[in-house]
PDB file of N, CA, C and O in Angstrom:
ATOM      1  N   UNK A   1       0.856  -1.170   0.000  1.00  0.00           N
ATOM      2  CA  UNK A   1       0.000   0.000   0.000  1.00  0.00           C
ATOM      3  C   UNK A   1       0.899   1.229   0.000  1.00  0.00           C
ATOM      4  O   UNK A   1       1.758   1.576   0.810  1.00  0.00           O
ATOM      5  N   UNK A   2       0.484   1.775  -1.088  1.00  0.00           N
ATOM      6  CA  UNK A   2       1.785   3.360  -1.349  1.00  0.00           C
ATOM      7  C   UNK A   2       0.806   4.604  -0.102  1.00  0.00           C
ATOM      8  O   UNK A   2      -0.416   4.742  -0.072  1.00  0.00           O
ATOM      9  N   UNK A   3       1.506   5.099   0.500  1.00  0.00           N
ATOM     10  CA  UNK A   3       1.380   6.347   1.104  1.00  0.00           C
ATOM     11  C   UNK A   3       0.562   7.443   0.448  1.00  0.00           C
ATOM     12  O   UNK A   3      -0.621   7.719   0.652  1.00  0.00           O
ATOM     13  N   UNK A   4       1.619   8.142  -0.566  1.00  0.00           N
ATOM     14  CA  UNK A   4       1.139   8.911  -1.158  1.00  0.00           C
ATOM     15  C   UNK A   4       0.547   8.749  -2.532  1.00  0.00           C
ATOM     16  O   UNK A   4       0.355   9.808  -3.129  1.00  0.00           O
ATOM     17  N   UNK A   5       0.297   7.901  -3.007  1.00  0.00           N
ATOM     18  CA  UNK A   5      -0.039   7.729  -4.490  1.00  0.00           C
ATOM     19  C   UNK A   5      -0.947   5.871  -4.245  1.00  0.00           C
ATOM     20  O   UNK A   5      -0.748   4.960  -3.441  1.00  0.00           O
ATOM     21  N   UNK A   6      -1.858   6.039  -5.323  1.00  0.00           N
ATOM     22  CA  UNK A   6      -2.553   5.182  -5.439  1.00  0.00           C
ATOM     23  C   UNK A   6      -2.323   3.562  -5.688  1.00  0.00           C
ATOM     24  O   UNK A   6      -2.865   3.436  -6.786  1.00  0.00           O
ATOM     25  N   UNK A   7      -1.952   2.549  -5.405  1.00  0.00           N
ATOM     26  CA  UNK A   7      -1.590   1.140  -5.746  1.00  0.00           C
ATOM     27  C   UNK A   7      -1.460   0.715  -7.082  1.00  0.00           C
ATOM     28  O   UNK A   7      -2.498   0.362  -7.641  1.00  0.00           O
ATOM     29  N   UNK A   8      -0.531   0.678  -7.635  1.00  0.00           N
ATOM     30  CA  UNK A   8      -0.697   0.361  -9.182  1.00  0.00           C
ATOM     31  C   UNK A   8      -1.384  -0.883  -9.524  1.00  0.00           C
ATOM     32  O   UNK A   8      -1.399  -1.103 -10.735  1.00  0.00           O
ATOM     33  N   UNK A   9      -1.978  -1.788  -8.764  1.00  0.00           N
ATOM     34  CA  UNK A   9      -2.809  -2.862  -8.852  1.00  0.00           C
ATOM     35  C   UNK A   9      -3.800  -2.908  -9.159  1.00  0.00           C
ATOM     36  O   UNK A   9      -4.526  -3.452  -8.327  1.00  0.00           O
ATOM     37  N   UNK A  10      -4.289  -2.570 -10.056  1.00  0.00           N
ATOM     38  CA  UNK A  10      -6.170  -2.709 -10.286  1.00  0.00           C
ATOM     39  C   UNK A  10      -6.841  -1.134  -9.775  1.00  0.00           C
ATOM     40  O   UNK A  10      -6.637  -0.011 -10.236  1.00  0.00           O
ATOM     41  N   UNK A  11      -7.698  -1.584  -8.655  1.00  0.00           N
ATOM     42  CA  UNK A  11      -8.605  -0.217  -8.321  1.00  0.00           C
ATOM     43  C   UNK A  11      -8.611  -0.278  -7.117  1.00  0.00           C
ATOM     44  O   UNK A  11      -9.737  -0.408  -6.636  1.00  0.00           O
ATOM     45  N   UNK A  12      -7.574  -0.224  -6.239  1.00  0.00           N
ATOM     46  CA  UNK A  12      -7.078  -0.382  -5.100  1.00  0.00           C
ATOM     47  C   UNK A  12      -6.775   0.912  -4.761  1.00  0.00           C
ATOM     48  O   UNK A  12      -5.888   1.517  -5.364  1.00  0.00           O
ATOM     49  N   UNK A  13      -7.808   1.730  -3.295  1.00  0.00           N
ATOM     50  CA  UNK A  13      -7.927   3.095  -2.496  1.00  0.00           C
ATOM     51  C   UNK A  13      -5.917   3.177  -2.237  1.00  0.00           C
ATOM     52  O   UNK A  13      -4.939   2.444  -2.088  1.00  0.00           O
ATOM     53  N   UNK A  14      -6.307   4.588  -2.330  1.00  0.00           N
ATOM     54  CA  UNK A  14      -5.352   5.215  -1.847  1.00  0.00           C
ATOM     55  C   UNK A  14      -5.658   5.140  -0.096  1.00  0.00           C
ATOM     56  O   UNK A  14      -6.729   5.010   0.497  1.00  0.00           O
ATOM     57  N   UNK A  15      -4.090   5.296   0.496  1.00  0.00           N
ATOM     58  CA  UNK A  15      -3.970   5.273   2.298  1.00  0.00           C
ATOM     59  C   UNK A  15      -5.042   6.176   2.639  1.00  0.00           C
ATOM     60  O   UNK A  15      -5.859   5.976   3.538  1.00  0.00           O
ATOM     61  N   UNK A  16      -5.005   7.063   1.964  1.00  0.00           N
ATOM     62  CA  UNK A  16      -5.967   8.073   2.576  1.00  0.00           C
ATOM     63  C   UNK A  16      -7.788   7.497   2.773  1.00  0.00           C
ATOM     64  O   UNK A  16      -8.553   7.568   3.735  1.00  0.00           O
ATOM     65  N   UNK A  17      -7.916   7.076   1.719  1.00  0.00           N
ATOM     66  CA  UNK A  17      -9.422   6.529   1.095  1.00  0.00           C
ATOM     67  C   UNK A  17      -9.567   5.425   1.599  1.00  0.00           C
ATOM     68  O   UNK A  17     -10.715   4.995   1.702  1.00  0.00           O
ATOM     69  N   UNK A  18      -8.613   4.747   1.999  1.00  0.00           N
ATOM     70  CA  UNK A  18      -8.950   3.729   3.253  1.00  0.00           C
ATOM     71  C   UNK A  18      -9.133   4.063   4.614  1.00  0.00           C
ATOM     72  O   UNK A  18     -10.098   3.596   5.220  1.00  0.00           O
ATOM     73  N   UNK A  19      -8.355   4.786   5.147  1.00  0.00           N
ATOM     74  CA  UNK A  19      -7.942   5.241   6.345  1.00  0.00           C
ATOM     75  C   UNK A  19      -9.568   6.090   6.746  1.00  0.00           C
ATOM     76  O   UNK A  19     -10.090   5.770   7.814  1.00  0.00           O
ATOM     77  N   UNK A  20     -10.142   6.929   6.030  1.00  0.00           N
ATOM     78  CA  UNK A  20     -11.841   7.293   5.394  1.00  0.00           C
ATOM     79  C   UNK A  20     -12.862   6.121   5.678  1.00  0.00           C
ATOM     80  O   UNK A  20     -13.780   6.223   6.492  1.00  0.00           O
ATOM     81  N   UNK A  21     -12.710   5.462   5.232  1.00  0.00           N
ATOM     82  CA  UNK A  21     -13.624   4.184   5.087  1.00  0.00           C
ATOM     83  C   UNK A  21     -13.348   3.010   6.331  1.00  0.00           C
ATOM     84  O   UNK A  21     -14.192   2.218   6.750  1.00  0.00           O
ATOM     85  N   UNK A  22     -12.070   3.121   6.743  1.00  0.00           N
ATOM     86  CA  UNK A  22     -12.008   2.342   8.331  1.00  0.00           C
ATOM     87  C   UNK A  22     -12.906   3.571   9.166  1.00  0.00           C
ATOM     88  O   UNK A  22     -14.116   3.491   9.376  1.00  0.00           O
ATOM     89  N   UNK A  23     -12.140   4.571   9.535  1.00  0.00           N
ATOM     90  CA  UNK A  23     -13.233   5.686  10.111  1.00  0.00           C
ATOM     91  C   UNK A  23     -14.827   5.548  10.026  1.00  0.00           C
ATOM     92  O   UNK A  23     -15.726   5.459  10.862  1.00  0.00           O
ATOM     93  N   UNK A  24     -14.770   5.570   8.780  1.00  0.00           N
ATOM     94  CA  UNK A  24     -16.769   5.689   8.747  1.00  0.00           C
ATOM     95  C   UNK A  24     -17.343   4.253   8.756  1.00  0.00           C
ATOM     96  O   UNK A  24     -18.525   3.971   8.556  1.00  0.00           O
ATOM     97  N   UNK A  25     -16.244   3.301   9.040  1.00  0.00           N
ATOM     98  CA  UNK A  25     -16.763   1.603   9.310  1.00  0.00           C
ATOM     99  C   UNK A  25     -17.434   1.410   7.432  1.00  0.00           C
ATOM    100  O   UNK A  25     -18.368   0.694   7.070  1.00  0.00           O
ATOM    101  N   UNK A  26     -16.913   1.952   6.916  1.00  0.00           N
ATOM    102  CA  UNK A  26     -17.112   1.133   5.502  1.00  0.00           C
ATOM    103  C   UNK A  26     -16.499   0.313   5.001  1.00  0.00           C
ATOM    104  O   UNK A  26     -16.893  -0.230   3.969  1.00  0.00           O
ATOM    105  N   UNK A  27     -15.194  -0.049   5.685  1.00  0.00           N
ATOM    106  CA  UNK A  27     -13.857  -0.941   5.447  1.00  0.00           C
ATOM    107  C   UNK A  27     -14.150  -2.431   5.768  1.00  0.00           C
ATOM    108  O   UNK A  27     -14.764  -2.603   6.821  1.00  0.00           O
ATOM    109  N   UNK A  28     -13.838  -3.492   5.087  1.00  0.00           N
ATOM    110  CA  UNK A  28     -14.173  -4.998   4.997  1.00  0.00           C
ATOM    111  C   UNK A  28     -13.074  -5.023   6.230  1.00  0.00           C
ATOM    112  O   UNK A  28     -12.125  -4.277   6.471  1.00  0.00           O
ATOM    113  N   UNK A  29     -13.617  -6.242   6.945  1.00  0.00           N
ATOM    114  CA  UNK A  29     -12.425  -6.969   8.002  1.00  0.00           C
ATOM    115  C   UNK A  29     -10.807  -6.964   7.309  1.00  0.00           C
ATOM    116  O   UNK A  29      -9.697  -6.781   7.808  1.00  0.00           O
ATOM    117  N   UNK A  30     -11.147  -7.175   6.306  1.00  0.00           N
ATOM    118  CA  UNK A  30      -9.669  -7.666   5.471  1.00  0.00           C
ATOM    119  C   UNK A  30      -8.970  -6.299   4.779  1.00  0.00           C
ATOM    120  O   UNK A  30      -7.801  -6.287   4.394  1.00  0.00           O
ATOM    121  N   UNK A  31      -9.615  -5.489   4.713  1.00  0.00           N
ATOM    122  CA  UNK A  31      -9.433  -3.798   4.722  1.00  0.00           C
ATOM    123  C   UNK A  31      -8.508  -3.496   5.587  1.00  0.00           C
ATOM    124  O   UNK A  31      -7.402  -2.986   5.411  1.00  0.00           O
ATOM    125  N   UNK A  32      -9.089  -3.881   6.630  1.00  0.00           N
ATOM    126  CA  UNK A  32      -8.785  -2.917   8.061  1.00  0.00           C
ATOM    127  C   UNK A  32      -7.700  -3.742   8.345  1.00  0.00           C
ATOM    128  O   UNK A  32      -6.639  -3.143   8.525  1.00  0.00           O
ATOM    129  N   UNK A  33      -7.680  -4.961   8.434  1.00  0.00           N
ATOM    130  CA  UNK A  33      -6.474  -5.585   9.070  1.00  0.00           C
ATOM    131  C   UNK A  33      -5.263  -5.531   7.683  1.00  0.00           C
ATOM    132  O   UNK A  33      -4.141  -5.868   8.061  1.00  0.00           O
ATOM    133  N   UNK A  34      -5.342  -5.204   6.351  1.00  0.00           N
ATOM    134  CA  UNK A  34      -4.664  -5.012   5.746  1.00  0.00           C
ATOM    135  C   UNK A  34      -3.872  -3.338   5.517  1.00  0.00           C
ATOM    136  O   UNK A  34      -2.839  -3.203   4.862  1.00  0.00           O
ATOM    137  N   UNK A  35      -4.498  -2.339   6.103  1.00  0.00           N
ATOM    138  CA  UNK A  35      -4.436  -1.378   6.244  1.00  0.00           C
ATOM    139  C   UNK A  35      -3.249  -1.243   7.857  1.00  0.00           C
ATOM    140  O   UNK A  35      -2.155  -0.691   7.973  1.00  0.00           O
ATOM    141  N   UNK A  36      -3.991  -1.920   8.747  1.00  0.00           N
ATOM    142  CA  UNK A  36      -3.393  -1.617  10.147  1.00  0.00           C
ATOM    143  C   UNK A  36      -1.981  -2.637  10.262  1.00  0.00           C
ATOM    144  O   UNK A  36      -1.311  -2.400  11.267  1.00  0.00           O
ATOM    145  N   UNK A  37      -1.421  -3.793   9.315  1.00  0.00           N
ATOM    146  CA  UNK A  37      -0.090  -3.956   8.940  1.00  0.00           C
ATOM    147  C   UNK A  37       0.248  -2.989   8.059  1.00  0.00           C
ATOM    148  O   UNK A  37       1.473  -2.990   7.946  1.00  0.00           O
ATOM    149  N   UNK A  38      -0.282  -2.122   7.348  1.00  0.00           N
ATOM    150  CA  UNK A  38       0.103  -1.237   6.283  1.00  0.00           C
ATOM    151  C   UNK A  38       1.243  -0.045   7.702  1.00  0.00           C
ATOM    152  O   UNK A  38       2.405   0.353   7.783  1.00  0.00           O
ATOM    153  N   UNK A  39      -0.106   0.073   8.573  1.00  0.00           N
ATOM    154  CA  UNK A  39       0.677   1.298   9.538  1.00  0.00           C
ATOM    155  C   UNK A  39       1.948   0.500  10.338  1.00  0.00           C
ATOM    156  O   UNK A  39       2.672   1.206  11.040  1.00  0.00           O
ATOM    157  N   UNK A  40       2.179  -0.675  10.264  1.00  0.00           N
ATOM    158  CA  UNK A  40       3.358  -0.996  11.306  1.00  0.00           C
ATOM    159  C   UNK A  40       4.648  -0.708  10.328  1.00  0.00           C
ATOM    160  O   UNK A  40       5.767  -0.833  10.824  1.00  0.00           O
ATOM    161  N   UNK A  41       4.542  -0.400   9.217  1.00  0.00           N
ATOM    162  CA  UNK A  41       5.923   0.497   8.727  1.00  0.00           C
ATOM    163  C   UNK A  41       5.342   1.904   8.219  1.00  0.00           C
ATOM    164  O   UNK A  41       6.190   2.284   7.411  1.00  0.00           O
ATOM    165  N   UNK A  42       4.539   2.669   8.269  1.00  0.00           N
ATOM    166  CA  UNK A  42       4.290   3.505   7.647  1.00  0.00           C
ATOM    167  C   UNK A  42       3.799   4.604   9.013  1.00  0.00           C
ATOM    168  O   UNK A  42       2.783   4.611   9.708  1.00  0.00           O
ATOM    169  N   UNK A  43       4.698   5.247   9.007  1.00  0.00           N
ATOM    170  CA  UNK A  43       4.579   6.322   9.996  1.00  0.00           C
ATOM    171  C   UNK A  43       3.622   7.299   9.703  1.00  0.00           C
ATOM    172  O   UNK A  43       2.683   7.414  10.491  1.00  0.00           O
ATOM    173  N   UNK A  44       3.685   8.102   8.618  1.00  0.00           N
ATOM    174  CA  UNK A  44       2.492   9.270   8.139  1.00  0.00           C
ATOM    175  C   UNK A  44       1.119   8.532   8.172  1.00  0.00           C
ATOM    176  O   UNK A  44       0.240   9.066   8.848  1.00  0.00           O
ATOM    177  N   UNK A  45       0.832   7.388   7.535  1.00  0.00           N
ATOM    178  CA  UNK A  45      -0.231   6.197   8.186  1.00  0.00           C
ATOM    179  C   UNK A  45      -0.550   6.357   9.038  1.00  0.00           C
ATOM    180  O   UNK A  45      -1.600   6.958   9.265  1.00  0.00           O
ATOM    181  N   UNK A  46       0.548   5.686  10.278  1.00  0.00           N
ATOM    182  CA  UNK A  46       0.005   5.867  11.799  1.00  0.00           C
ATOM    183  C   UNK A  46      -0.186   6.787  12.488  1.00  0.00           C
ATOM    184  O   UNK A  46      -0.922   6.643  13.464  1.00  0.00           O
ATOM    185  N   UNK A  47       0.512   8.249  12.161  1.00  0.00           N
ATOM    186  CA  UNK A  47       0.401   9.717  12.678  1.00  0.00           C
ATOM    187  C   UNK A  47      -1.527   9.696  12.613  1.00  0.00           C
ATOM    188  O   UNK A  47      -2.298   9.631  13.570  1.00  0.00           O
ATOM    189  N   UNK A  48      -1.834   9.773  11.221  1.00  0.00           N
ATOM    190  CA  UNK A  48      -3.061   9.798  10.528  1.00  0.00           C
ATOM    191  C   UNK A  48      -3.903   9.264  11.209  1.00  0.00           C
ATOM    192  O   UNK A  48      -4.813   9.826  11.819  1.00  0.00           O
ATOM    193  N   UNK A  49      -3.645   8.033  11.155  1.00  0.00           N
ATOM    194  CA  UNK A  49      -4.897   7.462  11.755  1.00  0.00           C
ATOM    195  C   UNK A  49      -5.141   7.584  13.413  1.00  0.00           C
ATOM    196  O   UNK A  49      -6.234   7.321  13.915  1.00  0.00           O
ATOM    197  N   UNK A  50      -4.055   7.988  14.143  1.00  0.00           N
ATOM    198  CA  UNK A  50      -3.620   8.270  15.295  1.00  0.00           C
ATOM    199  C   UNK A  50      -5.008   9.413  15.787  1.00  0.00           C
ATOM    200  O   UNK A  50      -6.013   9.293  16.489  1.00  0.00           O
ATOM    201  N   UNK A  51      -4.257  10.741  14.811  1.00  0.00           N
ATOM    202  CA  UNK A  51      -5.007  11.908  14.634  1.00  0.00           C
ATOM    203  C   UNK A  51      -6.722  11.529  14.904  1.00  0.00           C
ATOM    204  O   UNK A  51      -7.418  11.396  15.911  1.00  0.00           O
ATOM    205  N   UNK A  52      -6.934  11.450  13.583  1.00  0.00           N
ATOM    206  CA  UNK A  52      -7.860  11.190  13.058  1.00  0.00           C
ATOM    207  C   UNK A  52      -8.706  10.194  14.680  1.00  0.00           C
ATOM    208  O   UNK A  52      -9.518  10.775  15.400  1.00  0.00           O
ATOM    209  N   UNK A  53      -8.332   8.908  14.901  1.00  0.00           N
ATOM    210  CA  UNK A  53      -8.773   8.573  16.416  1.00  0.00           C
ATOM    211  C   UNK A  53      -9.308   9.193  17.389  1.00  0.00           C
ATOM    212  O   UNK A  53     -10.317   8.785  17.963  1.00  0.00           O
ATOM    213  N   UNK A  54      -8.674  10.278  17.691  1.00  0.00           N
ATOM    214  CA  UNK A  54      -8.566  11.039  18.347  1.00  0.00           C
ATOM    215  C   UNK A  54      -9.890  11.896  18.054  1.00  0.00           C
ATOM    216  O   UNK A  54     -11.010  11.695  18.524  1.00  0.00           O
ATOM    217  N   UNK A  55      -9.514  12.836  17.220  1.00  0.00           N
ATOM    218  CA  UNK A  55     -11.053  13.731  16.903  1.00  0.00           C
ATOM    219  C   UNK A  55     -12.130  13.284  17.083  1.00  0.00           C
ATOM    220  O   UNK A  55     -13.093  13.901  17.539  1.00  0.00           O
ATOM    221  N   UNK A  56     -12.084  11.779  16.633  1.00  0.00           N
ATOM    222  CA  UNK A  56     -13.403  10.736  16.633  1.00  0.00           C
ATOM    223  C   UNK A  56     -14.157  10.770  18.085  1.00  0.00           C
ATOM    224  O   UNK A  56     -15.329  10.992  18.388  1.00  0.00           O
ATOM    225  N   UNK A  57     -12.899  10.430  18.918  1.00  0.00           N
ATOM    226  CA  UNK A  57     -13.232  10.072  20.606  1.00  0.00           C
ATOM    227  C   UNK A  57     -13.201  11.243  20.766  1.00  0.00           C
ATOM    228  O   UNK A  57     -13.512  11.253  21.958  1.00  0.00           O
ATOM    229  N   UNK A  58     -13.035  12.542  20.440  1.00  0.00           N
ATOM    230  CA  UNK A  58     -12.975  13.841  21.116  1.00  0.00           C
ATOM    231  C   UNK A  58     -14.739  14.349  21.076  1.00  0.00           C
ATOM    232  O   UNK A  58     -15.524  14.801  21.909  1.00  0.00           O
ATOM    233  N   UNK A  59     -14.795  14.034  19.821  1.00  0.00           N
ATOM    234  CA  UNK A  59     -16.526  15.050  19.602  1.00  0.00           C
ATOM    235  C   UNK A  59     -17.100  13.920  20.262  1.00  0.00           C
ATOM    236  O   UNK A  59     -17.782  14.258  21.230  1.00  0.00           O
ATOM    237  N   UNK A  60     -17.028  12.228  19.981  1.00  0.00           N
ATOM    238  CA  UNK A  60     -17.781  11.565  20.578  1.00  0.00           C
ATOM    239  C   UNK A  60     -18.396  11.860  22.245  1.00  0.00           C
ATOM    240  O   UNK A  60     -19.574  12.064  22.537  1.00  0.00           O
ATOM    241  N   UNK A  61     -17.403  11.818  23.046  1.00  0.00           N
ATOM    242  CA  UNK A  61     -17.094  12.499  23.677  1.00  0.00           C
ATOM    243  C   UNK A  61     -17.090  13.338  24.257  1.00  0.00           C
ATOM    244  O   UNK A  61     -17.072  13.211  25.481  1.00  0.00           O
ATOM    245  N   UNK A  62     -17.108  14.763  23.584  1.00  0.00           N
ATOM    246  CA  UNK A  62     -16.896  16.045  24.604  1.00  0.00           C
ATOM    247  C   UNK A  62     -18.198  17.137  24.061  1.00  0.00           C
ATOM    248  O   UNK A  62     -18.442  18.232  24.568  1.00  0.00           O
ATOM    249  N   UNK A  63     -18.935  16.500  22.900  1.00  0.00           N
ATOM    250  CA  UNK A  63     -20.543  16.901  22.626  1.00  0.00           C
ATOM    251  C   UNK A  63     -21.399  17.156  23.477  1.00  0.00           C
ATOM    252  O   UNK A  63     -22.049  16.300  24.076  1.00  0.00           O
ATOM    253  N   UNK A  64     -21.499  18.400  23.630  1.00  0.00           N
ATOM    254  CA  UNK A  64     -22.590  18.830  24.889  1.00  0.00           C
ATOM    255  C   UNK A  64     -23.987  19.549  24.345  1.00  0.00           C
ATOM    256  O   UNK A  64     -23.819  20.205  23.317  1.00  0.00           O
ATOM    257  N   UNK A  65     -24.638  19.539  24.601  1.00  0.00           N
ATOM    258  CA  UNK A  65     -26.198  20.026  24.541  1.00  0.00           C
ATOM    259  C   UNK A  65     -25.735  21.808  24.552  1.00  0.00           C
ATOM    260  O   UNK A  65     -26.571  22.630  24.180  1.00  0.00           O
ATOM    261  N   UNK A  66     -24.616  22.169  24.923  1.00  0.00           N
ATOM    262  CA  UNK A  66     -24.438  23.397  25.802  1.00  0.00           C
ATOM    263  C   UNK A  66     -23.901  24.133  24.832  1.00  0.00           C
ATOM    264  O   UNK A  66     -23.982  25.347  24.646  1.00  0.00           O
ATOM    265  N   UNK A  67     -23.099  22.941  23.959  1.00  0.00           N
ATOM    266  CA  UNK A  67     -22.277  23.640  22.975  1.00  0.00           C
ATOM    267  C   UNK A  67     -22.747  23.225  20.946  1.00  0.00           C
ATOM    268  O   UNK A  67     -22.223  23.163  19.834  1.00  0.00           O
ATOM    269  N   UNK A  68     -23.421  23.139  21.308  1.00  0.00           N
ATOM    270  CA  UNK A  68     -24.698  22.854  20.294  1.00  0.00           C
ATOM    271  C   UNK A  68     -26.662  22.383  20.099  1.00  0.00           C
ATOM    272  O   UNK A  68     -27.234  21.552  20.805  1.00  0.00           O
ATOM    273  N   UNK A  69     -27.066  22.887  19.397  1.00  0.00           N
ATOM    274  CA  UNK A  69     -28.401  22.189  19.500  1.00  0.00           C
ATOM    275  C   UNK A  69     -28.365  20.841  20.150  1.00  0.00           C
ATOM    276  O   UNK A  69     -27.500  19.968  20.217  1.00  0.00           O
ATOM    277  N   UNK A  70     -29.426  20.942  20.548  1.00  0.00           N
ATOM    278  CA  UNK A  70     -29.667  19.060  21.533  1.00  0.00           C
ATOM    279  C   UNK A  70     -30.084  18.275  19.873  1.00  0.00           C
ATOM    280  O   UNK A  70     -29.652  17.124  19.927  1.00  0.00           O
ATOM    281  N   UNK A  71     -30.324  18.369  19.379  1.00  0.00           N
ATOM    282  CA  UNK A  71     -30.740  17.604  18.452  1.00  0.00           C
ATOM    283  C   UNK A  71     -29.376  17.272  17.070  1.00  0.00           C
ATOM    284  O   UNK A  71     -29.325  16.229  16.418  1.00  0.00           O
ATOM    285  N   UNK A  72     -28.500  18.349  16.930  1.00  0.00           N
ATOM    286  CA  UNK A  72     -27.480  18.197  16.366  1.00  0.00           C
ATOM    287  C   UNK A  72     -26.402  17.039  16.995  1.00  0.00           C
ATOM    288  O   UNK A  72     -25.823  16.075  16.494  1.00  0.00           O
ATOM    289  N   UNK A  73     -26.444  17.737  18.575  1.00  0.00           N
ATOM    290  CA  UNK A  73     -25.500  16.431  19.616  1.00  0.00           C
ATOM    291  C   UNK A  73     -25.854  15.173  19.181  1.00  0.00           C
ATOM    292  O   UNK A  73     -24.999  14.333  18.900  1.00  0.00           O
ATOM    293  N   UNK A  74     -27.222  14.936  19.089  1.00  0.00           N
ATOM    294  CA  UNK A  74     -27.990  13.483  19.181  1.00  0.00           C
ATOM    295  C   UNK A  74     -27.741  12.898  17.525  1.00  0.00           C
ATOM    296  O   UNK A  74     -27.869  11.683  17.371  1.00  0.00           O
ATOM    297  N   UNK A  75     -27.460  13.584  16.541  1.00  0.00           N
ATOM    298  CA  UNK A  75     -27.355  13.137  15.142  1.00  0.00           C
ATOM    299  C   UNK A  75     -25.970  12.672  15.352  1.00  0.00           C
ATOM    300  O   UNK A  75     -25.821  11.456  15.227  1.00  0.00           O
ATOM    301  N   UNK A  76     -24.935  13.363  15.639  1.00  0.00           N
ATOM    302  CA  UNK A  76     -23.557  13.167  15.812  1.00  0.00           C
ATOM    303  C   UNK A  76     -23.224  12.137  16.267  1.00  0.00           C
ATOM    304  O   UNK A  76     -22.325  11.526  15.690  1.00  0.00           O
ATOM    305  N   UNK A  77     -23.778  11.629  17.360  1.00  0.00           N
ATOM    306  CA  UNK A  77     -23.327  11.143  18.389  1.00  0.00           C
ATOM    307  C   UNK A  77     -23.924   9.222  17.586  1.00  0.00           C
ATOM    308  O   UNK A  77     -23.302   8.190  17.334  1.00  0.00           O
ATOM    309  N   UNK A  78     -25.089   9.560  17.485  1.00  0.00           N
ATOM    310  CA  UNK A  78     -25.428   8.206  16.451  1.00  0.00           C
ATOM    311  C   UNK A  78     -24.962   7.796  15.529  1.00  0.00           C
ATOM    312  O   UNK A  78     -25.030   6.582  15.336  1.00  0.00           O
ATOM    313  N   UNK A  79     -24.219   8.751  14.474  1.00  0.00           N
ATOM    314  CA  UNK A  79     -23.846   8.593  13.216  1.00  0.00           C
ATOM    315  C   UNK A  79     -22.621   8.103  13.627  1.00  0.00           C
ATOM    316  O   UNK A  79     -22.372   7.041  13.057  1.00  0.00           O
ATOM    317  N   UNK A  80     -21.722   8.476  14.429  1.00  0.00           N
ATOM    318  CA  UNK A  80     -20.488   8.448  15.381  1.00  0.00           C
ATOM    319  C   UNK A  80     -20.607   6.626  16.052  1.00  0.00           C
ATOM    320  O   UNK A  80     -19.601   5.919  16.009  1.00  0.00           O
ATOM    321  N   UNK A  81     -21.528   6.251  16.449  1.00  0.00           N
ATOM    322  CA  UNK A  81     -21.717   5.219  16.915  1.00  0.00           C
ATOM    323  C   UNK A  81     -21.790   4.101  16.147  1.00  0.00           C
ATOM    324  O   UNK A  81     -21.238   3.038  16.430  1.00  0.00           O
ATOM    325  N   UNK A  82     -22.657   4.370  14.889  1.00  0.00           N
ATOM    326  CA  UNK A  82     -23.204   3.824  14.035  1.00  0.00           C
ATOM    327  C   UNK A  82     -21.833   3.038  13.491  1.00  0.00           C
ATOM    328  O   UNK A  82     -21.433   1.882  13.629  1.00  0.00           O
ATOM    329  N   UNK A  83     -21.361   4.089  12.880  1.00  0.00           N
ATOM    330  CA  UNK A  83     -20.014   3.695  12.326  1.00  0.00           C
ATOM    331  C   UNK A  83     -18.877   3.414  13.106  1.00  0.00           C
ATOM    332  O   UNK A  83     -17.764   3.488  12.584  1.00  0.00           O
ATOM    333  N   UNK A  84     -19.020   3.082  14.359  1.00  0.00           N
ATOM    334  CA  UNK A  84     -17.629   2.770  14.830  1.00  0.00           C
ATOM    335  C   UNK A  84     -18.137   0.837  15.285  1.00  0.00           C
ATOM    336  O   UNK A  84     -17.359  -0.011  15.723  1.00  0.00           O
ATOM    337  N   UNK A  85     -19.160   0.708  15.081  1.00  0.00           N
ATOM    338  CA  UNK A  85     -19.728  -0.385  15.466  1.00  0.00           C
ATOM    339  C   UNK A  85     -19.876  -1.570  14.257  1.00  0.00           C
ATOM    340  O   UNK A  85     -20.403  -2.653  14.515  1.00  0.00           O
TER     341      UNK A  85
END
């Protein structure tokens, strides 16, 4: 799996367009576990997806009624769930 440029193999996602699709749980088992040996040499990978983790558990997380519509919190927070499940 190339970093910055697309897999010369067929029609195989770029790191990025995977790393997207593990996030939003659109990624096959064999995705994700082919992706997450991808990050045990690929540092900008693991920074990424590191990041990216993070924000996920942050809004999951730190979404308050206080700091947005109650009804916006409640879309977030499902869609957020939805896909990590």
């Amino acid at each position: 799996m190339s970093h910055q440029s697309p897999p010369s193999a067929g029609n195989q996602p770029t790191c990025m367009e995977m790393l997207q699709a593990i996030l939003d749980g659109a990624a096959t088992p064999e995705q994700e576990t082919q992706f997450k040996e991808h990050m045990e040499g690929c540092m900008p990978c693991y920074k990424e997806y590191s990041l990216e983790m993070v924000i996920k558990e942050l809004i999951k997380t730190k979404c308050c009624g206080q700091c947005a519509p109650p009804e916006l919190v409640d879309r977030i927070k499902s869609s957020i769930s939805e896909k990590a499940s």
